[in-house]
N, CA, C and O atoms as a printed pandas DataFrame, in Angstrom:
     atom_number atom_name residue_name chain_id  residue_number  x_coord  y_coord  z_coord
0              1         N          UNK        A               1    5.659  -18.319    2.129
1              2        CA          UNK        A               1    4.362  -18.328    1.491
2              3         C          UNK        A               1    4.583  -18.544   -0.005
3              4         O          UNK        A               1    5.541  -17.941   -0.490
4              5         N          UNK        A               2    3.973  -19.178   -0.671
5              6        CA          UNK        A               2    4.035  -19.959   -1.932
6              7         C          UNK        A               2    3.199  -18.610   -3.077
7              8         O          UNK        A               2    2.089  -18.093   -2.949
8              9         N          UNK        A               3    3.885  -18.460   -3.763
9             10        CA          UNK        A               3    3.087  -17.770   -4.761
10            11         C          UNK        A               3    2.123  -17.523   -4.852
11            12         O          UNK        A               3    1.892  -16.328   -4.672
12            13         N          UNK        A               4    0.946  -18.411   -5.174
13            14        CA          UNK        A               4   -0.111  -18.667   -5.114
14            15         C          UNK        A               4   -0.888  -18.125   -4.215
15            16         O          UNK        A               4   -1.856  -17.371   -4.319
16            17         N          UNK        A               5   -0.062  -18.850   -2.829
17            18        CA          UNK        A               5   -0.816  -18.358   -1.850
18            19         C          UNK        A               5   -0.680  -16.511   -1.717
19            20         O          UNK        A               5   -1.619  -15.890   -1.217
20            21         N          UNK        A               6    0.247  -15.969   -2.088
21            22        CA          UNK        A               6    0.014  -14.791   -2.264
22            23         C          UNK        A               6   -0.640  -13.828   -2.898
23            24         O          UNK        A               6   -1.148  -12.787   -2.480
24            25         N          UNK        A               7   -0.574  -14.259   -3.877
25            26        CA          UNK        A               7   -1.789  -13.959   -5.349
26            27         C          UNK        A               7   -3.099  -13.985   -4.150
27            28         O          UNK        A               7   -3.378  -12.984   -3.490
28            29         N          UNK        A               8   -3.621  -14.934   -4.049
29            30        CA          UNK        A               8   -4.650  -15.259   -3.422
30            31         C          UNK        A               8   -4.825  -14.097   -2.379
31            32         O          UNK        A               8   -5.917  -13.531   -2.346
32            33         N          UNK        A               9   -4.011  -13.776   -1.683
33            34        CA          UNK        A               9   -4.419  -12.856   -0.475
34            35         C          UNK        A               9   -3.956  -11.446   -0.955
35            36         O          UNK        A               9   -3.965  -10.485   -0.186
36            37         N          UNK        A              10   -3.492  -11.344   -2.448
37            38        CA          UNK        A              10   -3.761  -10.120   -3.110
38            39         C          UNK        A              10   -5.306   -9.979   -3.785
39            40         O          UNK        A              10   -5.921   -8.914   -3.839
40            41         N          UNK        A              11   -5.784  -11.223   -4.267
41            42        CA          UNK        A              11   -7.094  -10.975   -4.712
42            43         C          UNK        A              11   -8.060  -10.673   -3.618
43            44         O          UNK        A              11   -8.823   -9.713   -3.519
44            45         N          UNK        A              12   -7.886  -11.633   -2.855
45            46        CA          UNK        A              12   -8.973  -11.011   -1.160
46            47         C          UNK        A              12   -8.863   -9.724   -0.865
47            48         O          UNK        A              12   -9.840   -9.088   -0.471
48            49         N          UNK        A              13   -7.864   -9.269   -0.992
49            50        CA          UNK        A              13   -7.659   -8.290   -0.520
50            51         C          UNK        A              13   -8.022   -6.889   -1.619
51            52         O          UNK        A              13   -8.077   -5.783   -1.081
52            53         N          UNK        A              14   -8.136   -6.936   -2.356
53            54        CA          UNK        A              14   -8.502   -6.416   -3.647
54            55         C          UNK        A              14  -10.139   -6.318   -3.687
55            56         O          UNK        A              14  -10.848   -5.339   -3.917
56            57         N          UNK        A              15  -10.446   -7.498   -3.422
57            58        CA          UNK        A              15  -11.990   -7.667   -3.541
58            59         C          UNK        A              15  -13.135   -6.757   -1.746
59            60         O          UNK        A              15  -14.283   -6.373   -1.519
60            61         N          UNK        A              16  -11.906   -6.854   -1.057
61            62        CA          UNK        A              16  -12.468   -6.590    0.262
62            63         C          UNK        A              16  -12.226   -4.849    0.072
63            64         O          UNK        A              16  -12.968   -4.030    0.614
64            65         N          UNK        A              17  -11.231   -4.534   -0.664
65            66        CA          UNK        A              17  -11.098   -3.051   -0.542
66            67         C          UNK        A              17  -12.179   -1.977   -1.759
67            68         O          UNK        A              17  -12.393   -0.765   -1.771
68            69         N          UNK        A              18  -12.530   -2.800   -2.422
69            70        CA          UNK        A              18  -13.731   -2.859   -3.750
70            71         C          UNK        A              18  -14.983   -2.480   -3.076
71            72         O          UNK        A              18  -15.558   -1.392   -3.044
72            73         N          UNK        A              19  -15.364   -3.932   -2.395
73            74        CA          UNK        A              19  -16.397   -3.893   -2.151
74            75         C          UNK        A              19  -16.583   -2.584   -0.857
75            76         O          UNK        A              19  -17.619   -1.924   -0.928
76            77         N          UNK        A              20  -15.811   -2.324    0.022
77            78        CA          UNK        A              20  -15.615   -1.130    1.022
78            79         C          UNK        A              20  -15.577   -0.248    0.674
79            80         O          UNK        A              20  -16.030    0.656    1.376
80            81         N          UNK        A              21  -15.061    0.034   -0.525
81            82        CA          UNK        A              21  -14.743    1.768   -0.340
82            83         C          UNK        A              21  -15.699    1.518   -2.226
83            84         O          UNK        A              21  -16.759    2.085   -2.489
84            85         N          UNK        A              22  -15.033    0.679   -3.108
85            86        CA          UNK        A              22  -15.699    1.456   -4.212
86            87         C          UNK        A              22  -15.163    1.183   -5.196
87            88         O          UNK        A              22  -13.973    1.279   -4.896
88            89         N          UNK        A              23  -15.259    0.729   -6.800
89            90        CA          UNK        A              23  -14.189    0.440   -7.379
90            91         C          UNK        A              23  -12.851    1.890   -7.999
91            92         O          UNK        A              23  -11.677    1.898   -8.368
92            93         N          UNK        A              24  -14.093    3.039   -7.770
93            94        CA          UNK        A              24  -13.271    4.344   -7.939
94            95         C          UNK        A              24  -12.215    4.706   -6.880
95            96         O          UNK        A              24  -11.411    5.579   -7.207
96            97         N          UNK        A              25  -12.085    4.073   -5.470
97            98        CA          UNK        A              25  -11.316    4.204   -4.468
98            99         C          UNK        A              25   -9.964    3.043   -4.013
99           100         O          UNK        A              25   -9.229    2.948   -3.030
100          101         N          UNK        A              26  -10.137    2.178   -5.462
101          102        CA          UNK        A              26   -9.482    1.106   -4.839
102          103         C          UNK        A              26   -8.091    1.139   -5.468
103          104         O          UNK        A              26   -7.742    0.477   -6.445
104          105         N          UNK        A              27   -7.615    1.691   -5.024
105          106        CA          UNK        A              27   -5.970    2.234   -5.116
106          107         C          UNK        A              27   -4.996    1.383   -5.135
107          108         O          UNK        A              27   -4.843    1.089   -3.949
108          109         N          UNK        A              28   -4.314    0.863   -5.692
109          110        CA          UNK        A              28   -2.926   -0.146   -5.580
110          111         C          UNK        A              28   -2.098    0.073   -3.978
111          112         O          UNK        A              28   -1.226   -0.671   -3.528
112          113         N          UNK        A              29   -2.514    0.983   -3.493
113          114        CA          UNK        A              29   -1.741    1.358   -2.374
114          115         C          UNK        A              29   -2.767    0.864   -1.633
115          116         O          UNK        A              29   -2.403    0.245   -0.633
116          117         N          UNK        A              30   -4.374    0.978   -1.883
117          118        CA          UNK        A              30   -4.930    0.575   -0.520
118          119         C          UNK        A              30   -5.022   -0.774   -0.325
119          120         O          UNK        A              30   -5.119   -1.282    0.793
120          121         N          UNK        A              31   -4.988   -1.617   -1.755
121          122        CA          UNK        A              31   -5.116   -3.020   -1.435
122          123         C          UNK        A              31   -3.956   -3.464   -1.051
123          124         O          UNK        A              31   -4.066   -4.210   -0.077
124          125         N          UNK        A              32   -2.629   -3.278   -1.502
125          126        CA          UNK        A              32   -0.939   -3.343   -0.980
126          127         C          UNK        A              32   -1.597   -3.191    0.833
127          128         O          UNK        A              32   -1.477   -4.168    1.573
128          129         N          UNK        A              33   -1.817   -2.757    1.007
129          130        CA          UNK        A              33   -1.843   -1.989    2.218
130          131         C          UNK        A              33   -3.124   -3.141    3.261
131          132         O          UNK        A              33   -2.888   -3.302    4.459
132          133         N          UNK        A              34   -4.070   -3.653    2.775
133          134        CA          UNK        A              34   -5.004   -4.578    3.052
134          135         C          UNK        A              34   -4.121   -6.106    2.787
135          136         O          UNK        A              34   -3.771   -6.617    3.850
136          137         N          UNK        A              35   -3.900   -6.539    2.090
137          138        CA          UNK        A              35   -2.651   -7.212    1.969
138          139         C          UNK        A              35   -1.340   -7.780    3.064
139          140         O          UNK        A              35   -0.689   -8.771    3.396
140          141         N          UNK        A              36   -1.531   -6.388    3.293
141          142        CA          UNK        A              36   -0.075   -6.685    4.205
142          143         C          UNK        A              36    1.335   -6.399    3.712
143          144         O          UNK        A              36    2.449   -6.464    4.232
144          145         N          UNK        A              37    0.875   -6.061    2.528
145          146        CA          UNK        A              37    2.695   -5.656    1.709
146          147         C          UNK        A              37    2.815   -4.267    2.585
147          148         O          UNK        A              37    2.041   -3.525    3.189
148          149         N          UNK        A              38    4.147   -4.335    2.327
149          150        CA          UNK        A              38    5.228   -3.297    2.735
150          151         C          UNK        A              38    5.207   -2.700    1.783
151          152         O          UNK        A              38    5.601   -3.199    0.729
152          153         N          UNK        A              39    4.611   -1.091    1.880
153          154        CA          UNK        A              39    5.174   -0.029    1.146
154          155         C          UNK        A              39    6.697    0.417    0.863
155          156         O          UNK        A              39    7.599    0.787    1.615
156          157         N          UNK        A              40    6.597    0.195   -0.792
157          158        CA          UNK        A              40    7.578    0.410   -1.770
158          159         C          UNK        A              40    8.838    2.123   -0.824
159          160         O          UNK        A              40    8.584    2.846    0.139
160          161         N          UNK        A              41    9.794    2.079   -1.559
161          162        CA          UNK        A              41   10.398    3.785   -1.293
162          163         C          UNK        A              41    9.776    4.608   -2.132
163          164         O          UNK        A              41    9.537    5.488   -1.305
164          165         N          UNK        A              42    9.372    4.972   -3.019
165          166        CA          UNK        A              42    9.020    5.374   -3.316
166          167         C          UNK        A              42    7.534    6.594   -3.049
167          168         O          UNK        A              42    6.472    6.304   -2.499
168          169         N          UNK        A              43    7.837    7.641   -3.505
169          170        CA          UNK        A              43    6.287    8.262   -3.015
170          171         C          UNK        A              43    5.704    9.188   -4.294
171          172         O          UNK        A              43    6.289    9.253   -5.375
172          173         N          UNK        A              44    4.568    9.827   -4.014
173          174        CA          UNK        A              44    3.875   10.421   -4.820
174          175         C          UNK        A              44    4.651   11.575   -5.573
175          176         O          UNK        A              44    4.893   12.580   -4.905
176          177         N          UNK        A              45    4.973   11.550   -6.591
177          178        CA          UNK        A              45    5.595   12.881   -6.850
178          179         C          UNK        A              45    4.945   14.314   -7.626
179          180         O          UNK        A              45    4.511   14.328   -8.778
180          181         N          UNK        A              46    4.997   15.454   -6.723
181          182        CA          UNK        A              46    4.045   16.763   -7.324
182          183         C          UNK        A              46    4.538   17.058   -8.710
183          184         O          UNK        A              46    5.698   16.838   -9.055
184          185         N          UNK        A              47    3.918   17.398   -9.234
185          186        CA          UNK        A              47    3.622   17.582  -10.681
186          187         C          UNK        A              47    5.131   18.916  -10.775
187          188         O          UNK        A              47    5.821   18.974  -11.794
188          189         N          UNK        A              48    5.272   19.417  -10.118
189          190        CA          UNK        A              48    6.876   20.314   -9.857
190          191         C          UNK        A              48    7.855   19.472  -10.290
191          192         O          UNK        A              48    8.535   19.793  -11.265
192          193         N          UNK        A              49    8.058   18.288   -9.630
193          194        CA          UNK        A              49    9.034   17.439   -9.849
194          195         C          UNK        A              49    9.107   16.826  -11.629
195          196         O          UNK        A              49   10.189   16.429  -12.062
196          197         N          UNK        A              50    8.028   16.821  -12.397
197          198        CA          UNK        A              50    7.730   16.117  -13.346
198          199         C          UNK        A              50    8.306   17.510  -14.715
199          200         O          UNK        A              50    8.907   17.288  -15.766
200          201         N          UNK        A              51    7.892   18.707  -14.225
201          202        CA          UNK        A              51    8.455   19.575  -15.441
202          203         C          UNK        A              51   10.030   19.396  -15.655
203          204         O          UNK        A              51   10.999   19.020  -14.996
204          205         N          UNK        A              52    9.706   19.950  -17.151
205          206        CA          UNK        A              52   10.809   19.732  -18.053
206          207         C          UNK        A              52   12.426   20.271  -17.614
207          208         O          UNK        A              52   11.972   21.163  -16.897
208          209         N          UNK        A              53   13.620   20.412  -17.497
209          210        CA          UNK        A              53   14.638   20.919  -16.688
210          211         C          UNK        A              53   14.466   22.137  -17.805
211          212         O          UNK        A              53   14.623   23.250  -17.302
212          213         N          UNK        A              54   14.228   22.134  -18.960
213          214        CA          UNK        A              54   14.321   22.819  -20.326
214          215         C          UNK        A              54   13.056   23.943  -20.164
215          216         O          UNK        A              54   12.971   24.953  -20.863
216          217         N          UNK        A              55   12.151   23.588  -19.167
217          218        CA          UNK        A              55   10.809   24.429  -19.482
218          219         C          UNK        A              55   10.704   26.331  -18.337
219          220         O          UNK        A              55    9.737   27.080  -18.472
């Protein structure tokens, strides 16, 4: 799939998850996810993980 053509079915997909849920609901994960991309390794990390080693 050509660049472009991907872009493209990131914007559809962007616009379809907008107009559904909301522009307050439209999450990088839900349009990734409308899309068809493969979720990253990565995950949410609790605010535990984020304090200081020092604090």
């Amino acid at each position: 799939m050509s660049a472009e053509a991907r872009r493209e079915q990131f914007v559809s997909a962007a616009t379809e998850v907008m107009s559904a849920n909301g522009l307050e609901h439209a999450t990088t994960r839900a349009i990734a996810a409308a899309a068809g991309a493969p979720q990253g390794p990565s995950t949410p990390r609790r605010a535990s993980s984020r304090r200081s080693a020092t604090a």
